[in-house]
VOLUMDO-679729 format. One record per residue (C-alpha): residue in three letters; x, y, z. Coordinates in steps of 0.2 Angstrom, whole numbers, plus 5000, padded with zeros to 4 digits. Example, Ala and Ser with C-alpha at 12.3 -4.5 7.8 and 13.67 -1.06 7.14 Angstrom:
ALA506249785039 SER506849955036 
END
This chain:
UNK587458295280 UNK588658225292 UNK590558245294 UNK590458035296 UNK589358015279 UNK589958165268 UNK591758085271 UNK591557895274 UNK593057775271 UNK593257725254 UNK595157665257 UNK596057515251 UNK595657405236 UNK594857245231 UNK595357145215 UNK593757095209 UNK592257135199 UNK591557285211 UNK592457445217 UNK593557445231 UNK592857435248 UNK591057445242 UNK590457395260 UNK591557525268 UNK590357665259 UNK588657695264 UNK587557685247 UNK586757865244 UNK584857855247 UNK583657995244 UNK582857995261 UNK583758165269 UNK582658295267 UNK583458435260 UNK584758335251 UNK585158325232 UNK584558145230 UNK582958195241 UNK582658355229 UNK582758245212 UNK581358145219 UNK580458275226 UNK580558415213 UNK581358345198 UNK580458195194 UNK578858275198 UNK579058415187 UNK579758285173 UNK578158225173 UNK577258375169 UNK578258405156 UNK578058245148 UNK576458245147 UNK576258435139 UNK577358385127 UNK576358265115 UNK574558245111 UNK574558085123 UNK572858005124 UNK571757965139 UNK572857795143 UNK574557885143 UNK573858045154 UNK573057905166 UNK574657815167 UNK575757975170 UNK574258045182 UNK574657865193 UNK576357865190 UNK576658025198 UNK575557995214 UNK576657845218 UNK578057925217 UNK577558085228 UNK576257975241 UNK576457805238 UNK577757655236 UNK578757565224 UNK577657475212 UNK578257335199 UNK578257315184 UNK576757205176 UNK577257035172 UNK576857025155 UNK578357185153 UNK579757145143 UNK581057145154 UNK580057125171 UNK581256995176 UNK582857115176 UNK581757225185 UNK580957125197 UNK582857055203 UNK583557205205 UNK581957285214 UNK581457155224 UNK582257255241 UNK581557395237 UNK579657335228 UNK578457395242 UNK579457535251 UNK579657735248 UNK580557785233 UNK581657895246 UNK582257735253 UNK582857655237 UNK584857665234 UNK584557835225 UNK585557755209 UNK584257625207 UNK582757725210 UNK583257865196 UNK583557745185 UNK581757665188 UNK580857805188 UNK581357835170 UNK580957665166 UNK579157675172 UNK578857845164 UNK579457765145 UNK578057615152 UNK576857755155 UNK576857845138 UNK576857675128 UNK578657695123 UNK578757475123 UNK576857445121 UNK576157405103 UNK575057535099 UNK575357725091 UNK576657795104 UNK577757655104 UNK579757705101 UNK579357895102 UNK580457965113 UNK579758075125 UNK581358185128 UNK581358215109 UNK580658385111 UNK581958455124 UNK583458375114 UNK582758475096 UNK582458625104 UNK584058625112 UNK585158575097 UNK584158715088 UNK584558825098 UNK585759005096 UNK587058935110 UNK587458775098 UNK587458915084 UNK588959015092 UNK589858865098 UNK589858785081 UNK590458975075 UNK592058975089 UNK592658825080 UNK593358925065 UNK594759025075 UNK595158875085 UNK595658785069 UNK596958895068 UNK597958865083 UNK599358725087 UNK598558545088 UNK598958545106 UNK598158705109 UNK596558645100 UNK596658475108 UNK596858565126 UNK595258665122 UNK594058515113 UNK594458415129 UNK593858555138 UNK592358585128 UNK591858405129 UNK591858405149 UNK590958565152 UNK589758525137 UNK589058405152 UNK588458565159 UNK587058585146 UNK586058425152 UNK584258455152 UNK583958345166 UNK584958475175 UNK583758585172 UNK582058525173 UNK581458565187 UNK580558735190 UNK581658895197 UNK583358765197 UNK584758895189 UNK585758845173 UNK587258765178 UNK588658895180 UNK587659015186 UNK588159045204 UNK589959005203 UNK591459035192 UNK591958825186 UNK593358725190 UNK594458575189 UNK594558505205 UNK595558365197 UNK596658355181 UNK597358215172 UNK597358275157 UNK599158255155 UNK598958075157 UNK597458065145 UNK598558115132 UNK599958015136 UNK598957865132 UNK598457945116 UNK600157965107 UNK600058055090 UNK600257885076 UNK599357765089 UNK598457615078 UNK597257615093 UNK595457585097 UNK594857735106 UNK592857695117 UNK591957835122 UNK590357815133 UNK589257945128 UNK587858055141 UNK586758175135 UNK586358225116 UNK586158375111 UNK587458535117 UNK588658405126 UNK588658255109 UNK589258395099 UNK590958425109 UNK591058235110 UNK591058225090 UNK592158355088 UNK593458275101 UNK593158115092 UNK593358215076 UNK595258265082 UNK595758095088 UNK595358035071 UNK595958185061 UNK597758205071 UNK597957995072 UNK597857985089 UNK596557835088 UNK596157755070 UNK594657685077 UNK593157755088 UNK591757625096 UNK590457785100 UNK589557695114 UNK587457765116 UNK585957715127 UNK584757595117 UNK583157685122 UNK582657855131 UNK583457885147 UNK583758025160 UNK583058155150 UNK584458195135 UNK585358035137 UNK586157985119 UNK585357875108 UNK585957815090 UNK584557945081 UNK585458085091 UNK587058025085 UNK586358045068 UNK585258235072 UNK587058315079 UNK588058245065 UNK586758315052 UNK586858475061 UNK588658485061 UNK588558435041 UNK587358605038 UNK588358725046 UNK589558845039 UNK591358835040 UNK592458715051 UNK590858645059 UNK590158595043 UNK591958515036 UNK592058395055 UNK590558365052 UNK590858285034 UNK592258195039 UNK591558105055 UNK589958035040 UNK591357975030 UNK592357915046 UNK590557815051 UNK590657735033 UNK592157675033 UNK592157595050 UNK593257725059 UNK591957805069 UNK590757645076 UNK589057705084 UNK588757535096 UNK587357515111 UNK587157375126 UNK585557365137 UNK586757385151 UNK586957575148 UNK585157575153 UNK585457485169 UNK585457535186 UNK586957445191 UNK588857495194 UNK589957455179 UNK590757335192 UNK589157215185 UNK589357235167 UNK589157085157 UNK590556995151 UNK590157055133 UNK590357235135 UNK592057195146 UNK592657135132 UNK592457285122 UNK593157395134 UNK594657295136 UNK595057295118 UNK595057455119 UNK596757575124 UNK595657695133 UNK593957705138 UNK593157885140 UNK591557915151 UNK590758055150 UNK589558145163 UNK589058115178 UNK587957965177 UNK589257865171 UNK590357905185 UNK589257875198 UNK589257695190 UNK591157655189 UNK591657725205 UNK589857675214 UNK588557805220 UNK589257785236 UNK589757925250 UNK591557895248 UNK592958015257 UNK593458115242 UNK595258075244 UNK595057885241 UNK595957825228 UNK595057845210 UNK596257705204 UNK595757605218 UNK594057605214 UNK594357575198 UNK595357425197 UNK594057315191 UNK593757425175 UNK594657325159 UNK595757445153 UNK596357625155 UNK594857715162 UNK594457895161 UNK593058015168 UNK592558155161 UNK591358225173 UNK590358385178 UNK589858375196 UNK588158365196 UNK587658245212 UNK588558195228 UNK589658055226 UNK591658085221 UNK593258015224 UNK595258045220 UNK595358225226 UNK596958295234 UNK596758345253 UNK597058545250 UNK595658525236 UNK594458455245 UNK594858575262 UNK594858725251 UNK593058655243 UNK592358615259 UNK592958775267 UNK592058905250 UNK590458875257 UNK589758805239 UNK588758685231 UNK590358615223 UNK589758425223 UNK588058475214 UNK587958635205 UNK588758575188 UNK590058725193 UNK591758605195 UNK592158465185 UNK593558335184 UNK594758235173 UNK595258085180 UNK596157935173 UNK596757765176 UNK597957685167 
END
């Protein structure tokens, strides 16, 4: 990576419906050897594949269709979607660039996002026959929800109960940012460490201060949170929700999920509905949040809502003028991980120190990131930070071991 690309201008700001100085920014492709984007493509998605495919009983069609699948994407070019697909048209607008060409040579944004697409299409998930609406991540999500880490995490909630509301509301914050870290799609691929392995973690930026200031205590306020992953990060998310609600910081939560699979353990409604039951069945503090988020869900308080746009491959910049008016009513909006960031900023090689709220201008509303850094793209860091990260000889952009709280008001 170049000085010029790993810190290419992302100054001033443009009042419109896209981030700031998008043509100042060179749009991260997958095509560098050796780089994060290229690894995705290269080792991850391959070895999603595999996965896939030896986690159901899939029939001859589906293993053909993953067996082609993943040849075009090791040795062959971008292919469309068939015609007669339900949403080939959306597709073949945004693709047509790109329809033809390596998959490394796709704006790496559009090319993840695609790939998942055509792998839900290869297993059936939108066809008509016996595998249609099963999701294909489904067995990494239950495994991981089942698991003793979720055990002890849901057990460190009875101590915590005990300490000042601040105290508590410091550390849920907290838990709901580094829950990121447990993505699956993290850690797909074979040999890649756990996040948090190779580093001790840290904020490299921190609003936090001003994330509470928009949430005052007695606030009749609608809260939106942009879910990621299920799973070991949805959990902390409730549980933050859970506090909002409980201490009147919010008297209303829109819970904002992907309509169908996506990137691995992305949040559906059914795992809303899996982590709330969990919650519910355990002992202690867990299982009373967990009661009062179903009761919240009934009485309107807590909203689960989902827009095809969450499963698009475009910067929220594009967003439909539906789901903008949903984030502007809101007083805040929370995103959470790192795929959500990448769209509102744009997955873009920005200099890190450009302005986050100039990026974000566009956004309706107060905006806040809560992100792991788990790919390349990042703004709104202070000049010391980034010349201290630059000079510790880590992985900081990519290793899920820092993390930021950023906000726009």
């Amino acid at each position: 990576m170049t000085e010029k690309t790993s810190r290419a201008s992302g100054e001033g700001a443009a009042r419109s419906s896209a981030p700031a100085a998008a043509s100042d920014a060179p749009v991260i492709l997958s095509n560098e050897p050796g780089s994060f984007a290229w690894g995705v493509l290269a080792k991850r998605h391959p070895a999603l594949v595999q996965q896939v495919r030896d986690a159901f009983p899939y029939g001859r069609p589906q293993h053909e269709a993953l067996d082609a699948l993943l040849d075009e994407i090791t040795d062959g070019v971008v292919e469309p979607l068939a015609p007669g697909e339900r949403d080939h048209g959306r597709w073949a607008a945004s693709g047509k660039e790109y329809f033809g060409r390596s998959w490394y040579d796709a704006p790496f944004l559009w090319a993840e996002s695609y790939f998942y697409r055509r792998l839900l299409g290869a297993v059936g998930y939108f066809g008509t026959g016996p595998w249609q609406g099963v999701d294909p991540f489904a067995p990494f999500k239950k495994a991981e929800l089942g698991g003793e880490a979720v055990e002890e995490e849901l057990r460190a909630l009875d101590p915590l109960a005990k300490v000042p509301a601040e105290e508590r509301a410091t550390a849920l914050l907290h838990a709901s940012l580094w829950g990121n870290r447990a993505d699956l799609g993290f850690r797909v691929a074979a040999g890649e460490p756990e996040a948090g392995d190779t580093a001790a973690p840290r904020l490299v930026a921190d609003d936090s201060a001003l994330l509470w200031q928009l949430l005052p205590v007695g606030s009749a306020t609608t809260v939106a949170v942009v879910a990621d992953n299920a799973g070991r990060e949805l959990i902390p998310d409730l549980i933050l929700i859970d506090h909002l609600l409980e201490h009147r910081q919010a008297d209303r939560v829109l819970l904002h999920v992907k309509p169908y699979p996506y990137y691995v353990s992305d949040a559906m409604t059914a795992d809303v509905v899996d982590c709330l039951r969990r919650l519910i069945e355990a002992p202690g503090d867990a299982g009373r949040i967990g009661g009062r988020l179903w009761k919240a869900m009934g009485a309107g308080n807590l909203e689960v809502r989902t827009h095809p746009f969450f499963c698009a491959p475009q910067p929220y910049g594009e967003m439909p003028e539906d789901l903008r008016g949903e984030f502007e009513s809101a007083a805040l909006t929370i995103l959470k991980g790192d795929l959500n960031y990448r769209r509102l900023v744009g997955d873009q090689w920005w200099d890190p120190t450009a302005s986050f709220a100039d990026l974000t201008t566009y956004f309706p509303g107060a905006v806040a990131a809560l992100r792991t850094l788990k790919s390349d793209v990042v703004a709104g860091l202070e000049e010391g930070t980034l010349d201290a990260l630059e000079q510790s000889g880590d992985a900081w952009r990519t290793s899920g071991t820092h993390a930021l709280i950023q906000v726009r008001r």
